[in-house]
C-alpha positions, 0 to 999 in steps of 0.5 A: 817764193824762193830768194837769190843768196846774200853775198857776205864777204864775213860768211863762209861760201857753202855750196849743195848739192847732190843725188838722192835716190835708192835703187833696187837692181832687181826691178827692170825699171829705170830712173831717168835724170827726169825722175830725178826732179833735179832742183837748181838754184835757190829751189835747192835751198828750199827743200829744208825747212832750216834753210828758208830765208830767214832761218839762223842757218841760212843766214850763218853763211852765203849758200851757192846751191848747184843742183839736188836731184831727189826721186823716189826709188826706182830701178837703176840710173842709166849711166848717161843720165847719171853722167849728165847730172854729174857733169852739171854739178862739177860745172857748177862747182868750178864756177862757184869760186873759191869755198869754205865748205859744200853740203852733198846731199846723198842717200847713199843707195843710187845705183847706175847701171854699168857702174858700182859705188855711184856715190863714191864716184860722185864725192870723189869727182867733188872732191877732186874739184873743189880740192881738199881744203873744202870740208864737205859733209853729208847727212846721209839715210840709214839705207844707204851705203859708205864705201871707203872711197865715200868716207875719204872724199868726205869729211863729215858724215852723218845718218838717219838715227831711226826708221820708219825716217822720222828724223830726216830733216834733224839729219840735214840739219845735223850735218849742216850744224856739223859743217858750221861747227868745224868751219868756226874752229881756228885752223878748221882741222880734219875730224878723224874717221873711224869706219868699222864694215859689218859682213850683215846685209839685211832689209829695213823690214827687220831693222827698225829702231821699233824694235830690238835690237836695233833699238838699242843699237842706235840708243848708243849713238847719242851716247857715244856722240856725248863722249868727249872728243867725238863729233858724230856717229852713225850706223848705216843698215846698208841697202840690200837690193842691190848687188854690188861689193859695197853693199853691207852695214857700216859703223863711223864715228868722228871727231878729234880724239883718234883712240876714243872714237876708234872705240866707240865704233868699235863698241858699236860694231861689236854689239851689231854683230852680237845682235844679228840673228836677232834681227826680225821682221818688224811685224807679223809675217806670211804669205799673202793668203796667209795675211787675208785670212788672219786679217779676216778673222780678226775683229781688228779694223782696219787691219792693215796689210805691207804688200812688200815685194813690190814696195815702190819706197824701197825701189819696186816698180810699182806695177807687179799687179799679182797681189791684185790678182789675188784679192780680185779672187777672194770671195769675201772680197768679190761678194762684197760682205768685206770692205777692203781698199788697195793702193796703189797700181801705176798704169796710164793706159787704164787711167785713160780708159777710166777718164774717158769712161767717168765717174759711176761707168762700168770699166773692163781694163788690163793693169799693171805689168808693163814695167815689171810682170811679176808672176802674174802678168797684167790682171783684169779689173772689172767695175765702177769707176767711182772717184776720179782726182787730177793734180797729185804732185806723184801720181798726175791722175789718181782713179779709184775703181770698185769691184765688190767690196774691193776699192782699187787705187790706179795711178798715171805715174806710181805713187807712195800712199803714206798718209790718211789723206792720200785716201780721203781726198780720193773719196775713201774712208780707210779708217771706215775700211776693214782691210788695207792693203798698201805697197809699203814695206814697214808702216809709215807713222800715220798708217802705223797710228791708224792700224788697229792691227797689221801683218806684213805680206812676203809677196814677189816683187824686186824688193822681195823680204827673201833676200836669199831667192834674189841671187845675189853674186856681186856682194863681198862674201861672207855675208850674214845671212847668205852665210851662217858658218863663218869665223867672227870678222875683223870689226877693229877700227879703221882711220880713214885718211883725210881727203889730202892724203892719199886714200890707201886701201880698205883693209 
């Protein structure tokens, strides 16, 4: 049960808020202000573990939470939805009274249709609210984008130091702990900031703390933050499903001491670039075909299969239904000598029908593709409804349908399969399976943990891995690896103003 906030006149006033949300502008989806399951109130507060009644940080200060907005990746915002949320949180802001600080929870990706850099937008109308004497920090995802704009409006800025996210609440948490931190310090000063772009854009796929280099690139931001006179640091990947300016990695680093933390970003920045023709997938990789047939032959079970281009936690719609289409053709498959389960299909209408059928019926249905067509259009599925489950938070309604040795996750609303349990409790024993084919990019841990081995598939979607067959035309160029012939970039460090001086011009 969520409690109403303590009024200390001895604590600092901290507000929260946010939007967090990553979003490929290459899915014809949207996501609405709906989507974006806005909390208000003390339901923002109780999305952290760290902040629960009780906890040392929820108690180090009197907590004003507005609004958090959290979706799982889509398509683009419409514009008037973004603007509605926006406008709600700068309202709560002005009636919140004065403050001492705000946590504004961003991923950092969120991109609104008719506009760029929605973060930025939305940290600099913060700040123009609460002014420039609230220090405002963020803990952010690797994923996401900092644009100049972004890191003058805030003043602490943090991210997530591995992928698979392992570490996201200790990357809330941190920038909490950064804000108190500073908060405690007589005169509160302004850390400094240093922030290094990298002309890289490259998917997760091939930038996993897994493996090199990323690996030891983020290996050296513990060691940097260690330095005396060094706050923080942090390495953000970028987002590269989206085609706008801001779109690249980014290296910050802050704290008190102005050279040593220029260094230290700039240590980090060239070691990044040194690194990027290293970047590789974080798994074996190949065509569809390719990774049935390698997994067929493999005594390895289960053997899991990333169905990537369409990868719902990436910002896919969910619904290209053309890998279906393509396992329903197999034979090993259609005859039923191998066992293998796909998750997931979002479509309401077939889930109705298989409702209405029930458990053990016959069902000839169309799936798929009515947000996104992908280069198969909507795929028929003939079979058995064998599972039918109501009440999943995402997904509404959850039907599993059978055709051959082919079980068939369908969906009402599209939905992330991450867990064991998002198989079990449908009635299915992937373990006992021997292929899996999930929409996901690289493993989640506990899929990760169950593979006895896995490939990642390069099929189409509005995540595609070949970055290079989506056209983009709005990134800054030259950009590792839309080009592979240019001279070495500028990586010296730039300071970033604090927000009470004007914000210049990135240079």
């Amino acid at each position: 049960m969520s409690t109403q906030p303590t009024s200390n006149p001895d604590l600092p006033r901290i507000a929260m808020a946010g939007l967090s949300l990553e979003a490929s502008t290459y899915s014809p989806a949207v996501t609405t202000a709906a989507d974006l399951h806005p909390r208000r109130g003390t339901a923002v507060l109780d999305r952290y573990d760290f902040l629960t009644p009780g906890q040392p940080l929820r108690e180090a200060a009197e907590w004003i939470p507005l609004l958090q907005g959290r979706g799982i990746p889509g398509g683009p915002v419409p514009l008037a939805d973004y603007q509605m949320l926006k406008a709600e949180i700068l309202a709560g802001l002005e009636q919140s009274g004065p403050l001492d600080g705000m946590i504004l929870d961003l991923h950092g990706a969120m991109s609104v249709i008719g506009m760029d850099d929605a973060e930025g937008d939305l940290a600099t109308a913060v700040r123009n609210v609460v002014g420039p004497e609230v220090l405002i920090s963020t803990g952010m995802d690797l994923h996401g984008n900092v644009s100049w704009r972004l890191a003058h409006a805030l003043d602490l800025l943090t991210c997530y130091r591995m992928a698979p996210h392992e570490d996201a609440l200790d990357t809330k948490e941190r920038a909490v702990r950064n804000l108190l931190a500073r908060l405690a310090l007589p005169g509160r000063p302004r850390p400094f900031k240093a922030w290094i772009p990298i002309p890289v854009l490259l998917p997760g796929e091939k930038t996993s703390t897994r493996i090199e280099p990323a690996k030891s690139l983020y290996a050296m931001v513990p060691e940097v933050e260690k330095l005396d006179g060094v706050l923080d640091a942090g390495i953000w990947i970028g987002y590269a499903w989206a085609d706008e300016p801001r779109n690249r990695a980014v290296v910050m680093v802050t704290g008190d001491d102005a050279d040593g933390i220029a260094a230290a970003a700039e240590r980090i920045a060239a070691a990044f670039w040194e690194n990027r023709d290293g970047f590789a997938f974080v798994a074996p990789t190949g065509t569809l075909a390719e990774c049935l047939d390698t997994a067929l032959a493999s005594p390895a079970r289960p053997y899991f299969i990333s169905d990537s281009g369409d990868n719902p936690t990436a910002g896919g719609a969910g619904d290209v239904s053309w890998t279906l289409g393509e396992l329903l053709a197999r034979p090993e498959l259609a005859d039923g000598s191998v066992t293998a389960v796909y998750a997931s299909i979002p479509d309401p209408a077939a889930v109705t029908a298989c409702q209405a059928a029930g458990v053990g019926s016959e069902v000839d249905v169309m799936v798929g593709a009515t947000v996104d067509a992908g280069p198969s259009g909507p795929v028929r599925l003939r079979g058995v409804v064998e599972h039918i489950l109501e009440g999943d938070a995402d997904a509404l309604v959850e039907v599993v349908v059978r055709a051959g040795g082919l079980s068939v996750l369908l969906t009402q609303v599209r939905k992330p399969y991450h867990h064991e349990h998002d198989f079990t409790r449908n009635g299915i024993d992937a373990r006992g399976t021997d292929i899996v084919i999930v929409k996901i990019g690289y493993l989640e841990p506990e899929l990760f943990n169950m593979s006895a081995d896995w490939m990642l598939a390069l099929t189409p979607g509005g995540v595609d891995q070949d970055l290079l067959r989506l056209g983009h035309h709005r990134i800054s160029r030259p950009m590792f690896p839309f080009d592979t012939d240019f001279n070495a970039p500028d990586l010296r460090a730039r300071l970033v103003p604090a927000a009470a001086d004007a914000p210049g011009r990135e240079q």
